[in-house]
C-alpha positions as CSV (number, residue, x, y, z in Angstrom):
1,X,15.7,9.9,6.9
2,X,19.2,10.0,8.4
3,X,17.6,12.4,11.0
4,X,14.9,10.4,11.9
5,X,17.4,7.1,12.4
6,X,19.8,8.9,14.5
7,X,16.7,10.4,17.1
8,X,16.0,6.5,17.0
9,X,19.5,6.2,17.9
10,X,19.6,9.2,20.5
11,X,16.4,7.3,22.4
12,X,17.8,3.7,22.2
13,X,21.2,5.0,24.1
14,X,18.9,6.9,26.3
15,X,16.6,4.1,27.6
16,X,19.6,1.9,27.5
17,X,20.9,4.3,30.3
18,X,17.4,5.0,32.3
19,X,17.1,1.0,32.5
20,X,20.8,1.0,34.1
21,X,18.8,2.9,37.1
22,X,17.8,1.5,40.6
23,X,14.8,3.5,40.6
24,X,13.4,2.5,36.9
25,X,14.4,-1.0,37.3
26,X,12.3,-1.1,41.0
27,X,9.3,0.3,38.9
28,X,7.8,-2.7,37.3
29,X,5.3,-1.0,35.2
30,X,7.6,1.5,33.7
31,X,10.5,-0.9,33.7
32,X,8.5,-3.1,31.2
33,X,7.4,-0.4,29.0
34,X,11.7,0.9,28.6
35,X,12.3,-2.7,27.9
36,X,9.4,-3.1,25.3
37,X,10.7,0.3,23.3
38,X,14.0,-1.1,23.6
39,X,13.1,-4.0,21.9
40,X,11.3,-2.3,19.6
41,X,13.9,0.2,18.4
42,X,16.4,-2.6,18.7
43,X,16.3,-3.8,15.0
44,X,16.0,-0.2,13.5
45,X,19.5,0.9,15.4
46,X,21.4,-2.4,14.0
47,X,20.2,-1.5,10.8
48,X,21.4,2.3,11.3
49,X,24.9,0.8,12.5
50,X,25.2,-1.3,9.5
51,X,24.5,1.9,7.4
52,X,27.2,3.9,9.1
53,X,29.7,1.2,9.0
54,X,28.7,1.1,4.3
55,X,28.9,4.7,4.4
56,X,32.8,4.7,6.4
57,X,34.3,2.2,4.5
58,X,32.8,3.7,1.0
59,X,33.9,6.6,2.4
60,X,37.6,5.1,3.3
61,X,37.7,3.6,-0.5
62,X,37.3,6.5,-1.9
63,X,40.1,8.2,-0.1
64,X,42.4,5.5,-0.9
65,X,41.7,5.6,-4.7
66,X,42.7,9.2,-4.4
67,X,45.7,8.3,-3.5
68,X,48.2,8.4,-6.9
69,X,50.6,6.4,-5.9
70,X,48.7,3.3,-5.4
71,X,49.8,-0.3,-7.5
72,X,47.5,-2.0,-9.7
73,X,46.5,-4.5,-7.1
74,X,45.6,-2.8,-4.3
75,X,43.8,-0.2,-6.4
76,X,41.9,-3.1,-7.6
77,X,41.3,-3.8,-4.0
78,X,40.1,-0.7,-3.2
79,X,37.8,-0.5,-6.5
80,X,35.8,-4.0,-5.1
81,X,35.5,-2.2,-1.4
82,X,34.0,0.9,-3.2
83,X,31.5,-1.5,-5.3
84,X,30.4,-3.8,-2.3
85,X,30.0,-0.7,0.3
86,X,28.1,0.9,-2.3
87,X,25.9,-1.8,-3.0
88,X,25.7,-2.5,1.0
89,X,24.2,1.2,1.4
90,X,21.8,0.9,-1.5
91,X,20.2,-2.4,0.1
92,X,20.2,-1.5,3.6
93,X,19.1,2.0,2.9
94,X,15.7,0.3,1.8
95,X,15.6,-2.0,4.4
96,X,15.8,0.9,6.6
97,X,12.8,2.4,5.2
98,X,10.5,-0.6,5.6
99,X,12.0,-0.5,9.4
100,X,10.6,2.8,9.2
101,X,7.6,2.2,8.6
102,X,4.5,2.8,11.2
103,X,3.9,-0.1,13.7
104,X,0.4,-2.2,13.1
105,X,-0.5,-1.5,17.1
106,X,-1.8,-4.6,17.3
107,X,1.0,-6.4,16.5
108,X,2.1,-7.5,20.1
109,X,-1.2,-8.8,21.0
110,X,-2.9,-12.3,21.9
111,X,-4.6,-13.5,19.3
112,X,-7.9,-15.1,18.9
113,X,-8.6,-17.4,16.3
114,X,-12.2,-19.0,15.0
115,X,-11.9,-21.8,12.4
116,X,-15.5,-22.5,10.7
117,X,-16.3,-25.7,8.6
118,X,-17.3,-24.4,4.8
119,X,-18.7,-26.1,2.0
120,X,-17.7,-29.4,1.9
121,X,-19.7,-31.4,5.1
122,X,-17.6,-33.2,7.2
123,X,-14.5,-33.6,4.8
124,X,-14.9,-29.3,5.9
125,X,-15.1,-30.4,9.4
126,X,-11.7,-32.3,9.3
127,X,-10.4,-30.1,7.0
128,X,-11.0,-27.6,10.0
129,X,-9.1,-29.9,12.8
130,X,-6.1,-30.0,10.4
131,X,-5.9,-26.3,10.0
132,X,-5.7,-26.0,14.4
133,X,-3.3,-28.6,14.9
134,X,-1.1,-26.6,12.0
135,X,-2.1,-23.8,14.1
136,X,-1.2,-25.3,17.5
137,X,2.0,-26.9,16.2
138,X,3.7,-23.8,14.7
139,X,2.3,-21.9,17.9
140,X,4.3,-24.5,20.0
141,X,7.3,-23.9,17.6
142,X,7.5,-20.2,18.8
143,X,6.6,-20.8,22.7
144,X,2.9,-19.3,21.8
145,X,0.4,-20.7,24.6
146,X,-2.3,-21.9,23.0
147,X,-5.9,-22.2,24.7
148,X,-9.3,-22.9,23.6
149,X,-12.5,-21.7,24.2
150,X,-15.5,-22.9,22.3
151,X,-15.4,-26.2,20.0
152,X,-18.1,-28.1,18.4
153,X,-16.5,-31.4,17.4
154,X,-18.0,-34.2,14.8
155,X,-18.3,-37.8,15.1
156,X,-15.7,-38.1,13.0
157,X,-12.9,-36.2,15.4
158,X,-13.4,-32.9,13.0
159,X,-14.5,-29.1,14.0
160,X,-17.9,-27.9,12.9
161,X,-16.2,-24.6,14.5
162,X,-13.5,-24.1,17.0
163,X,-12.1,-20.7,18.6
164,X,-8.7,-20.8,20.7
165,X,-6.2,-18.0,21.8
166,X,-2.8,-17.8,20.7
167,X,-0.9,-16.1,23.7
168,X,2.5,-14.5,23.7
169,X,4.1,-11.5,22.2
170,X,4.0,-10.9,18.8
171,X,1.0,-13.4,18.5
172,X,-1.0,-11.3,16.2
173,X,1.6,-10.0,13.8
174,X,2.7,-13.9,13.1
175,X,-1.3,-14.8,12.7
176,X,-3.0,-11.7,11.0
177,X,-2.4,-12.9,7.4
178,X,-4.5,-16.2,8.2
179,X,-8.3,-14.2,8.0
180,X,-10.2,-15.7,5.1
181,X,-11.1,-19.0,3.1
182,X,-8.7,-21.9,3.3
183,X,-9.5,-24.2,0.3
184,X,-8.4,-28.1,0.3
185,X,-8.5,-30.4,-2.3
186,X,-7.9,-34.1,-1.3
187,X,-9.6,-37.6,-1.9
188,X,-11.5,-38.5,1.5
189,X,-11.5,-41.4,3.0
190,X,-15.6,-41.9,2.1
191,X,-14.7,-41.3,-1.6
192,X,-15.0,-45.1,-3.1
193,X,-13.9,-43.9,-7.0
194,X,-11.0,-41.8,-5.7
195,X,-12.2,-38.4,-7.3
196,X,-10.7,-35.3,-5.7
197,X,-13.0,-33.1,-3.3
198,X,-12.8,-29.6,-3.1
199,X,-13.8,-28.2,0.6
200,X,-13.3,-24.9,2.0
201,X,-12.7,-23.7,6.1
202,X,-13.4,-20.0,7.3
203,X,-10.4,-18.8,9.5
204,X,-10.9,-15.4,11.2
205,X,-8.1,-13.7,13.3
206,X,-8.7,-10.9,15.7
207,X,-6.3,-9.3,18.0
208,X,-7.4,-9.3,21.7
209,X,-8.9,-5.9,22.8
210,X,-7.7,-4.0,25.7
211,X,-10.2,-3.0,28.2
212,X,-9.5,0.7,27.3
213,X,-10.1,-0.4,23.5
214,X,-13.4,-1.6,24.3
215,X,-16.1,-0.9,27.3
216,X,-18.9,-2.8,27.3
217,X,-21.8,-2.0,29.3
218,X,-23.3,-5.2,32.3
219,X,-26.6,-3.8,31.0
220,X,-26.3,-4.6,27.6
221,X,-25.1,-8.1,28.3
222,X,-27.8,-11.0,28.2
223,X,-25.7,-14.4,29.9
224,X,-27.2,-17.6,29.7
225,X,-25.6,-20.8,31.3
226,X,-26.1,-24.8,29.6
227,X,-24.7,-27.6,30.2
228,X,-21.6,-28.6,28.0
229,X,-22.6,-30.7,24.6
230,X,-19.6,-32.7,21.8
231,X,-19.1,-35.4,20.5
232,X,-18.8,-37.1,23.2
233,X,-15.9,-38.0,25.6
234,X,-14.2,-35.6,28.5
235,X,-15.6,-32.8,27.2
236,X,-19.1,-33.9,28.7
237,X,-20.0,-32.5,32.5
238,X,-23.2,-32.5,34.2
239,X,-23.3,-29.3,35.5
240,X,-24.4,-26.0,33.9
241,X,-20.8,-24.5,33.9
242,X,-21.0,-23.7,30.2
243,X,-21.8,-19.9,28.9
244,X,-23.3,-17.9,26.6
245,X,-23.4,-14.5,26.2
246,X,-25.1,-12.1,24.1
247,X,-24.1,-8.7,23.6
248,X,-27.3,-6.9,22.6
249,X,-27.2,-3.8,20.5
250,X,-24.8,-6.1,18.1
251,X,-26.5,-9.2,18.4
252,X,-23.1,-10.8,18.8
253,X,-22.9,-14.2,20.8
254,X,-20.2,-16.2,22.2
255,X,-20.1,-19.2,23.6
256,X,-17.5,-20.9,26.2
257,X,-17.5,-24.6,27.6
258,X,-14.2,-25.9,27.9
259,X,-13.4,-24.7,31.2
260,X,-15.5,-26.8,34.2
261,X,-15.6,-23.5,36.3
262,X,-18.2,-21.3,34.8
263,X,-16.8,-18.3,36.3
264,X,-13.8,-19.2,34.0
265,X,-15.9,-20.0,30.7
266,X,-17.7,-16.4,31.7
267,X,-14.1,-14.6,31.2
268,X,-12.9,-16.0,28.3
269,X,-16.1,-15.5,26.5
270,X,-16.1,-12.2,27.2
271,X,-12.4,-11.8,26.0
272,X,-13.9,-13.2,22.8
273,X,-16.4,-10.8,22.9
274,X,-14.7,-7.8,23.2
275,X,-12.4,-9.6,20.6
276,X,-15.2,-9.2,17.8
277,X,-16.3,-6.0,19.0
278,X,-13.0,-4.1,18.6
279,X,-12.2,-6.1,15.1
280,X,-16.0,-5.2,13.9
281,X,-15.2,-1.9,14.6
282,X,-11.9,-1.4,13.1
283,X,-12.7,-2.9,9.9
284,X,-15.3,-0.7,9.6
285,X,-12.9,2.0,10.8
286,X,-10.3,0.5,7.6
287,X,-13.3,0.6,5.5
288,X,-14.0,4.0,5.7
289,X,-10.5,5.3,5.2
290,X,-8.8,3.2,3.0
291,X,-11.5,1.1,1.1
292,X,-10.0,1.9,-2.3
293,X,-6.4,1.7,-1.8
294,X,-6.1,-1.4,1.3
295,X,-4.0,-3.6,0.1
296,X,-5.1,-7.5,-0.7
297,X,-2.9,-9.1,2.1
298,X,-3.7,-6.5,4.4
299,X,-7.6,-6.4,3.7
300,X,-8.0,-10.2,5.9
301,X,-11.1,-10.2,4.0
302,X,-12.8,-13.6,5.9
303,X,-14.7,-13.8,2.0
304,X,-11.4,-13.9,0.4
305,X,-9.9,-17.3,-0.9
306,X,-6.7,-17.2,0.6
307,X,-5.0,-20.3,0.3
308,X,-5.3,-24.2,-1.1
309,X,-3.8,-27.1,0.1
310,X,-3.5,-29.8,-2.3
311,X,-3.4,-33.1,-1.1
312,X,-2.3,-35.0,-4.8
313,X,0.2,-32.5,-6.0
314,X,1.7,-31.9,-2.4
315,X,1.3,-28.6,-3.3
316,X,0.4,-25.4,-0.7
317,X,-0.3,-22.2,-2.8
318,X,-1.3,-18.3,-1.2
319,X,-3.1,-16.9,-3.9
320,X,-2.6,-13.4,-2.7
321,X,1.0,-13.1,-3.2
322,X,0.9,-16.4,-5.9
323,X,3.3,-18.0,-3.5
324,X,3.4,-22.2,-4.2
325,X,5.7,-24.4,-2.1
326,X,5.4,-28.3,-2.6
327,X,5.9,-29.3,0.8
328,X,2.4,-30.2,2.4
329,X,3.1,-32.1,4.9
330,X,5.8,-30.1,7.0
331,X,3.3,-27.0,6.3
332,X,0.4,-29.3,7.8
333,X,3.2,-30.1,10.7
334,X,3.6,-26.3,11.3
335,X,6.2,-25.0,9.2
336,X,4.5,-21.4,8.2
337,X,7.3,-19.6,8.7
338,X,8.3,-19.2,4.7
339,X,4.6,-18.1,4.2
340,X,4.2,-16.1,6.8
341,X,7.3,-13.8,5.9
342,X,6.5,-13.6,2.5
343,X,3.4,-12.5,3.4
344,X,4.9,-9.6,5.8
345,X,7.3,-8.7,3.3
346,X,4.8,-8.0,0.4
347,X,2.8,-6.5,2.5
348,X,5.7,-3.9,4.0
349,X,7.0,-3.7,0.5
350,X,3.3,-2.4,-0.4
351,X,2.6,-0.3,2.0
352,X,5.9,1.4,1.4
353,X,4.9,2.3,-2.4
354,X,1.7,4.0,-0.8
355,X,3.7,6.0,2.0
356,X,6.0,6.9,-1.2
357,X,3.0,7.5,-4.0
């Protein structure tokens, strides 16, 4: 491993260097990718410095306990600086090897998110609102650009569905771990007796695909134009500027109306497209390979009951990684982070006892 961190090393001094250059830096495109790697290595090499420094100054300790002529007091000293550089080694050593570990490709991708209403009627419906504004909010929080591209709203102000983007770097490693069945259990407003309901909202995440990831032929595109339809409101226009299109050997449709321009709604929904097309097939790619051994968080099975929000108790639990925090509110305000990081951690920590079994 100590090989492999100082190559990491070697490259990060060496792009450090090429970026230094007139040349690189007047080359956009390459200029961008140095900077990206950079970044990337940029974590792993203050790791690797921290290592060095536990190793020198257990290294230093020991030479001064060697020393016979040393009092009581400073050999004491010198005993505690063994113990904490030791102990500073043995925990960044495995923080190293989670660093290590290969990159989910994806990770540095936009992200496109589709929020379904479940069981539950329209307490599902506003259920589903409540999940994108925590979605919109903690996107906000990290300077994500959120944009949507599809809704069908309720009377009532909820979602019956509702698919956005979430743009900016790192978008899909901070939203992958929300695929699946978000349960809530609350009194609604309708509920005269005050008994607790139980709804549930679908969440799917995809990362969005590359034009090199996925080609898609004109031919087997059917596009159909409507006019935009809601609740009501702004959202209403007169014109056919909505679209839908239909990708026929799949059967997969998408449809876009919240731009006015229908050349716009025509591009995102093909962004969406190729969206579902890429994540169809690399979950059927996962499938095949790792179907026995993927682990739960990883899996973003859309079946899987994920989470429930508690409305009585206050209470937010992930089932997957039995994670309960009693603080609804600022999670329904946007404050994922604590989840969201447990949730990478376990799933890290996992996949390191299978590159290890």
């Amino acid at each position: 491993m100590i090989e492999k961190l100082s190559a990491v090393e070697n490259r990060f001094e060496q792009i450090g260097l090429e970026l230094t250059r007139p040349e690189v830096v007047s080359n956009t495109e390459y200029f961008t990718r140095l900077m990206k790697e950079h970044s990337e290595l940029s974590p792993i090499v203050e790791k690797f410095r921290e290592y060095k420094k536990a190793v020198s100054d257990e290294t230093e300790a020991l030479r001064i306990l060697e020393d016979g002529t040393l009092d009581k007091d400073f050999k004491e000293l010198a005993e505690q600086e063994l113990k904490d550089a030791k102990e500073r080694k043995e925990t960044i050593n495995e923080e190293l090897k989670i660093l290590l570990l290969p990159k989910d490709p994806n990770d540095s991708k936009n992200v496109i998110v589709e929020i379904r209403a479940g069981t539950g009627g329209e307490e599902s419906a506003l259920f589903a609102g409540t999940l994108f504004r925590m979605y919109s909010m903690y996107a906000a929080a990290h300077n994500f650009k959120i944009d949507i591209t599809n809704e069908n709203e309720t009377e009532l102000g909820g979602y019956k569905e509702i698919c956005f983007m979430i743009e900016g770097s790192g978008a899909y490693s901070r939203f992958k771990y929300e695929s699946g069945v978000h349960r809530v259990q609350r009194v609604p407003d309708t509920e005269t007796q005050g008994r607790i309901h139980t709804s549930a909202v679908t969440v799917a995440v995809m990362p969005e695909a590359d034009d090199v990831e996925v080609e898609i032929n004109p031919a087997d595109l059917k596009i159909d134009t409507f006019r935009s339809s809601g609740a009501g409101g702004q959202h209403i226009n007169k014109t056919s500027s909505a679209i839908r299109v239909t990708h026929i050997p799949t059967g997969t449709v998408v449809e876009c109306q919240d731009e006015r321009s229908q050349f716009k709604n025509k591009d995102k929904a093909l962004r969406v497209l190729k969206a579902r097309l890429y994540d169809a097939a690399k979950k059927e790619h996962d499938d095949e390979i790792a179907s026995d051994r993927r682990s739960q968080v990883g899996s973003g099975d859309r079946s899987e009951r994920i989470r429930t929000y508690n409305y009585p108790q206050g209470r937010v639990t992930d089932h997957r990684i039995g994670l309960t925090l009693y603080k609804l509110e600022s999670i329904l305000n946007g404050d994922l982070d604590e989840i969201i990081d447990s949730l990478t951690t376990h799933y890290r920590t996992e996949a390191l006892k299978e590159q290890n079994s």
